[in-house]
C-alpha positions as CSV (number, residue, x, y, z in Angstrom):
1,X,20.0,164.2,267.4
2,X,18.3,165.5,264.2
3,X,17.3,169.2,264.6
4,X,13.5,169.2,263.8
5,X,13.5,172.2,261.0
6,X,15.6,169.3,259.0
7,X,12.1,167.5,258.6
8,X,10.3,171.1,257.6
9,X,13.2,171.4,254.8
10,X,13.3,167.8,253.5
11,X,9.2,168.1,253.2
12,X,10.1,171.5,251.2
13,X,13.0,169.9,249.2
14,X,11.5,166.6,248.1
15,X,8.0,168.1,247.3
16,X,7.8,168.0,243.5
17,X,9.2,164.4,243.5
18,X,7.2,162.1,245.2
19,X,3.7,161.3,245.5
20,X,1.1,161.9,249.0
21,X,0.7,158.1,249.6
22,X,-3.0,157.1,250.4
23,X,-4.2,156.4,254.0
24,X,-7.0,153.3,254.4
25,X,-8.7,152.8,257.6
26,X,-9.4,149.1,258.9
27,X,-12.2,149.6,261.2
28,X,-11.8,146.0,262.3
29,X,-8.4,146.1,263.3
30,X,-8.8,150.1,264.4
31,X,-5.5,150.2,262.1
32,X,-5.2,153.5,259.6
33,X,-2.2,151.6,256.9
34,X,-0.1,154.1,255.1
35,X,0.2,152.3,251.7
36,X,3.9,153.9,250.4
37,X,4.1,150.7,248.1
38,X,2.5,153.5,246.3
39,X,5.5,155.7,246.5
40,X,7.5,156.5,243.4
41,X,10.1,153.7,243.4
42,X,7.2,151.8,245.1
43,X,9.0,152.2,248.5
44,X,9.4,155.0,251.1
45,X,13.1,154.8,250.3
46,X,12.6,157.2,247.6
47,X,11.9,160.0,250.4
48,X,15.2,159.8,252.3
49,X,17.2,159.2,248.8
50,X,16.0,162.6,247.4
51,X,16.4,164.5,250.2
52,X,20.0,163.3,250.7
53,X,21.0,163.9,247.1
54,X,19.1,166.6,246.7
55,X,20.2,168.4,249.4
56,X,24.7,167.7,247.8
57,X,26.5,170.6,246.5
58,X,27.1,170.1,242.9
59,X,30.5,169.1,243.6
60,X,29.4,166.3,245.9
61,X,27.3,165.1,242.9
62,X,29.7,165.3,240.4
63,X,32.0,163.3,242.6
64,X,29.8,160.2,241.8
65,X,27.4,158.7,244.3
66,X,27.7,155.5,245.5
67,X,25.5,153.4,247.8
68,X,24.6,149.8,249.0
69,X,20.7,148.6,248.8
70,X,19.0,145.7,249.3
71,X,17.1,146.9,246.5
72,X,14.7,149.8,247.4
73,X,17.1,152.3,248.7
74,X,19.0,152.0,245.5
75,X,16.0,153.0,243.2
76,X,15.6,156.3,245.1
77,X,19.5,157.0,245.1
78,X,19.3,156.1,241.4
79,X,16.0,158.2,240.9
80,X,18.0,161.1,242.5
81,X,21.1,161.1,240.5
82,X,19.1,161.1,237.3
83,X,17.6,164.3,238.8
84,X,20.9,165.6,239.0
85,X,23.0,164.4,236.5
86,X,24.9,162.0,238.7
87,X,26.5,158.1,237.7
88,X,25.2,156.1,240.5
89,X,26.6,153.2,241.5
90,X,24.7,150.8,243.7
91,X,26.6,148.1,245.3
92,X,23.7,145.0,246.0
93,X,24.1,141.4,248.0
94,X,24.1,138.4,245.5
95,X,20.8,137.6,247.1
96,X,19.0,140.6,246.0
97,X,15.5,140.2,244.5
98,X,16.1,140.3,240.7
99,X,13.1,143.0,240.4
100,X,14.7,145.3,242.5
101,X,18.0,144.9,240.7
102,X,16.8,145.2,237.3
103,X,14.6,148.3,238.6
104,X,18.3,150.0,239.8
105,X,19.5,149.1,236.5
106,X,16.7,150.6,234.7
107,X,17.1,154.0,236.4
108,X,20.2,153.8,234.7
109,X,22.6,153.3,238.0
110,X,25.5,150.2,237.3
111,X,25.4,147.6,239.9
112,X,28.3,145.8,241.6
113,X,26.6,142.4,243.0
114,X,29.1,141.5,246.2
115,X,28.5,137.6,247.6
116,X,27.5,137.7,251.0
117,X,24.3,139.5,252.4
118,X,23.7,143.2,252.8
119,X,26.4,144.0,255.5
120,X,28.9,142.4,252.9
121,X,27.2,145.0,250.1
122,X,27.6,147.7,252.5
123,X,31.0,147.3,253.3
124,X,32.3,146.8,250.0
125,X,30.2,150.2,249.1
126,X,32.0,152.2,252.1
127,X,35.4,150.6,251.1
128,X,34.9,151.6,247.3
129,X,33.5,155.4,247.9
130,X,36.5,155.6,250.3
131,X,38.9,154.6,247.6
132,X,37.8,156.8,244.8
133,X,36.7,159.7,246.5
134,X,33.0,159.5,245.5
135,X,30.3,160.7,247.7
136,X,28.7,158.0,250.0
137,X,25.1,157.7,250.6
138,X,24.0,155.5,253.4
139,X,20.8,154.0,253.8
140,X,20.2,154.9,257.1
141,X,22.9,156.2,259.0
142,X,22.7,159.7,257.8
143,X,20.6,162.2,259.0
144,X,19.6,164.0,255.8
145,X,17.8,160.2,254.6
146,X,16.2,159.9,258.4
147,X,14.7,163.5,257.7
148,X,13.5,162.8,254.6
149,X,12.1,159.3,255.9
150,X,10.2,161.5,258.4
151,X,8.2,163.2,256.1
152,X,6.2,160.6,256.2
153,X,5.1,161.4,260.0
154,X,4.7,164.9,258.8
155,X,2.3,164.1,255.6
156,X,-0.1,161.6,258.2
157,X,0.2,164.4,260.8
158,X,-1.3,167.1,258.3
159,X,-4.1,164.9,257.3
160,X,-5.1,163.2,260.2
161,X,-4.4,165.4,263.7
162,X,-5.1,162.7,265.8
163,X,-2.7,160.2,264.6
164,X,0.0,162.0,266.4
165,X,-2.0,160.4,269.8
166,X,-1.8,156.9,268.2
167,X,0.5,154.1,268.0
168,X,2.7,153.7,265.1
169,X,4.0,150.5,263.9
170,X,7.0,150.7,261.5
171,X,9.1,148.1,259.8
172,X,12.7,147.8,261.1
173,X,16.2,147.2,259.3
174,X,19.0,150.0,259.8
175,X,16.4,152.2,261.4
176,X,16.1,155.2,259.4
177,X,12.5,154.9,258.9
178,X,11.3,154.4,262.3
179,X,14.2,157.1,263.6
180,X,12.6,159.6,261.7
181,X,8.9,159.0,261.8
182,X,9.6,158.5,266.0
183,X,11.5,162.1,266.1
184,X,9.0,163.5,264.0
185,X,6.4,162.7,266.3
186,X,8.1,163.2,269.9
187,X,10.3,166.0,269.1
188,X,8.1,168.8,267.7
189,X,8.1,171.8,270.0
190,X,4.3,172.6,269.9
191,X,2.6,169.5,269.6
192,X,1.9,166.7,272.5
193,X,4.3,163.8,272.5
194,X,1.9,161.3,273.3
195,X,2.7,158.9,270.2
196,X,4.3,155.2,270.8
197,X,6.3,154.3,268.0
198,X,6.8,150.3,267.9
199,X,9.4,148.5,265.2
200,X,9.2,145.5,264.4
201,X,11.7,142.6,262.5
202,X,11.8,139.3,261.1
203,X,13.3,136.7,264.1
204,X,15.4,135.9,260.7
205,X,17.6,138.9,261.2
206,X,16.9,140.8,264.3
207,X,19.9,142.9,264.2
208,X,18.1,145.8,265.7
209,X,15.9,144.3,268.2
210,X,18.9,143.4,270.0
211,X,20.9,145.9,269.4
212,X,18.0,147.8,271.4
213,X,16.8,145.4,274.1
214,X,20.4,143.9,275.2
215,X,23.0,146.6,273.8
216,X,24.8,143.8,270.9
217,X,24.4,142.9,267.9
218,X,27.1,140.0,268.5
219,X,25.7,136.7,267.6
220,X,22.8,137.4,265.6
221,X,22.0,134.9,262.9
222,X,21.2,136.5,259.9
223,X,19.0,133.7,257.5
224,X,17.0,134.2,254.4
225,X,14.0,136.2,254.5
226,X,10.8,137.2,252.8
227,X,11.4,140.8,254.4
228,X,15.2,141.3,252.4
229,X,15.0,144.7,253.3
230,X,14.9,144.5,256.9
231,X,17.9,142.3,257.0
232,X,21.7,142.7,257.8
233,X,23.8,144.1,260.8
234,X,24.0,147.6,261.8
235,X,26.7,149.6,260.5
236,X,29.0,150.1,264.0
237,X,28.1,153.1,266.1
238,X,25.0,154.5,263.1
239,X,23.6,157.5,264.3
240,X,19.9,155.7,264.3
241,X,21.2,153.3,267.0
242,X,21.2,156.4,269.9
243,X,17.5,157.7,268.0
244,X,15.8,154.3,268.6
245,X,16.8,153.9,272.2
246,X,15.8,157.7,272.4
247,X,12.2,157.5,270.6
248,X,11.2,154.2,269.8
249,X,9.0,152.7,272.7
250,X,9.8,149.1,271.8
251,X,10.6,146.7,268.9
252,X,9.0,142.9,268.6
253,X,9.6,140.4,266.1
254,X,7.8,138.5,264.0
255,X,8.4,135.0,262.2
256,X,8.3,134.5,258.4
257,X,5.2,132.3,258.8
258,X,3.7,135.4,259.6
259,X,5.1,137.8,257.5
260,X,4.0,135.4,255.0
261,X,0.4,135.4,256.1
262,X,0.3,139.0,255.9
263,X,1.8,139.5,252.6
264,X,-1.6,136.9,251.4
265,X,-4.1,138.9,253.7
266,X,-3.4,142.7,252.9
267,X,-4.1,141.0,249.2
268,X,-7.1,139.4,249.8
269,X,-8.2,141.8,252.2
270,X,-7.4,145.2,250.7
271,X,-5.9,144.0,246.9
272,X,-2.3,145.6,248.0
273,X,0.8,144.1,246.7
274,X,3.2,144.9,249.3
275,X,6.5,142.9,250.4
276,X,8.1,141.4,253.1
277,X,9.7,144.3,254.8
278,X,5.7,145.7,255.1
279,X,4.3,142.9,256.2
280,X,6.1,142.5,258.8
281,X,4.6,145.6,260.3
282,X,1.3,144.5,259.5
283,X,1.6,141.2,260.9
284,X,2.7,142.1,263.8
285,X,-0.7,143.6,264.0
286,X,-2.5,140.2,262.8
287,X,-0.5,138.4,265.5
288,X,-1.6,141.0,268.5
289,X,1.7,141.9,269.3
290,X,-0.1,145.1,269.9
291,X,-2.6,146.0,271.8
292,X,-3.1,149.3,271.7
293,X,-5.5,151.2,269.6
294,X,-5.5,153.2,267.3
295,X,-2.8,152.1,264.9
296,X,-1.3,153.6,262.2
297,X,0.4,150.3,260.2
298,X,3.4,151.6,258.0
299,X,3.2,149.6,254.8
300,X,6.8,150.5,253.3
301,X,7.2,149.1,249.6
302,X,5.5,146.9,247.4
303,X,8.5,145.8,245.3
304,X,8.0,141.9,246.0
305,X,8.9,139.1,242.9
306,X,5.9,138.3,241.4
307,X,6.4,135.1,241.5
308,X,7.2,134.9,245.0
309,X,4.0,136.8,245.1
310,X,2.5,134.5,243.6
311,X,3.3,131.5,245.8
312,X,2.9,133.1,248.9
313,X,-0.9,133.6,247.8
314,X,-1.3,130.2,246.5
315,X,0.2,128.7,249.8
316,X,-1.8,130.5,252.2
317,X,-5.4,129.3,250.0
């Protein structure tokens, strides 16, 4: 398991970097969202990314980074080796949304687009770090990126006491998100542990969910969806696989019709831009896949195609 001071250092480490994202109560859903579209990067991913490469000895830097993304992740390892003066290379599914691509490219990382999906990206990335000695940087099966992914339980904790009593709600894909916001709140050594944590996936690619309610990830389909960065297997035997079964208190799934819907309401309803992967958190809200209350919705990126934005809106009139 993570040791909790980890979190303490990668709040310390990451500091100057990235932005306090805001907090918005819904008092008609009794829902406090966490916008971190408005993170730098425009996803939470930049947290974990910074404190991972942040935290290399020069050496390990110099060595080259390399990484697989389905976008998101790779800004913020991108972001970071600027910081440091590192060449970045992020390998990227041929399905990749184009804005997320270019936004990699434009942080000046070079991409290697692999056909396939994102567990084909992240193999070819682990087989090409492996072969030229460069330094590897997962996107969730580390425990310096789940630490720094926790800051954002730490940050809510701070500024709102009594969200450490509440029920979370966090998108799911590899699980470093929810691993660290879920140690975060039920590890800390002075504080009550009376959080629930909840994840939640598309039904498009529910790698996770069954990874943690029937022990496999055998057989899984894994289809096109509006939440890309949720999507793909587990790498085998990732360290977030024993965290969730530790800390996370259950995982639903949600359909695309309704990640959908609540990419068009958190528009209309609060003018946020967010993607898939954060409205799958939020719909599972909309949907009452929840009951308890208070929540605190994890909104985790905005970094949807525009016109796929767009469309969504126009469909759901």
């Amino acid at each position: 398991m993570i040791p909790y001071p980890w979190f303490e250092q990668a709040r310390s480490r990451i500091a100057a970097y990235i932005r306090h994202t805001p907090v918005t109560y819904d008092s008609a859903l009794d829902a406090y969202l966490k916008w971190e579209n408005h993170q730098v990067t425009g996803s939470f991913k930049a947290r974990g990314a910074l404190n991972k490469v942040l935290g290399l000895t020069a050496w390990e830097q110099q060595k080259g980074i390399v990484t697989a993304s389905a976008g998101n992740h790779g800004q913020g390892v991108a972001l970071a080796g600027q910081l440091v003066g590192a060449r970045v290379i992020v390998f990227v599914p041929e399905t990749a949304v184009a804005k997320k691509v270019q936004a990699i490219r434009n942080l000046q990382a070079e991409i290697h687009s692999v056909t396939g999906g994102y567990a084909q990206a992240e193999r070819a990335g682990i087989e090409h770090a492996r072969a030229t000695g460069s330094t590897w940087v997962s996107a969730y099966n580390d425990g310096q990126v789940i630490a720094g992914q926790g800051t954002i339980a730490l940050e809510d904790q701070d500024a709102f006491p009594k969200l450490a009593e509440a029920t979370w709600i966090v998108p799911v894909g590899g699980g470093g998100l929810i691993s660290g916001i879920a140690a975060v709140l039920k590890s800390h050594p002075n504080r009550s542990q009376a959080a629930r944590v909840i994840g939640v996936q598309s039904e498009a690619s529910a790698f996770m969910h069954h990874l943690y309610h029937f022990g496999t990830q055998e057989g899984v389909p894994d289809l096109p969806s509006l939440a890309d960065g949720l999507a793909g297997a587990v790498e085998h035997n990732s360290i977030t696989i024993p965290l969730v079964k530790k800390y996370v208190d259950d995982l639903v799934i949600v359909s695309e019709k309704e990640i959908a819907h609540a990419v068009a309401f958190a528009w209309r309803a609060y003018h946020e831009k967010i993607e898939g992967s954060a409205a799958a958190a939020l719909a599972a809200i909309l949907q009452h896949r929840i009951t308890s209350r208070p929540v605190v919705c994890l909104i985790s990126g905005g970094n949807i195609q525009p016109e796929i934005h767009a469309q969504i809106i126009s469909s759901q009139g």
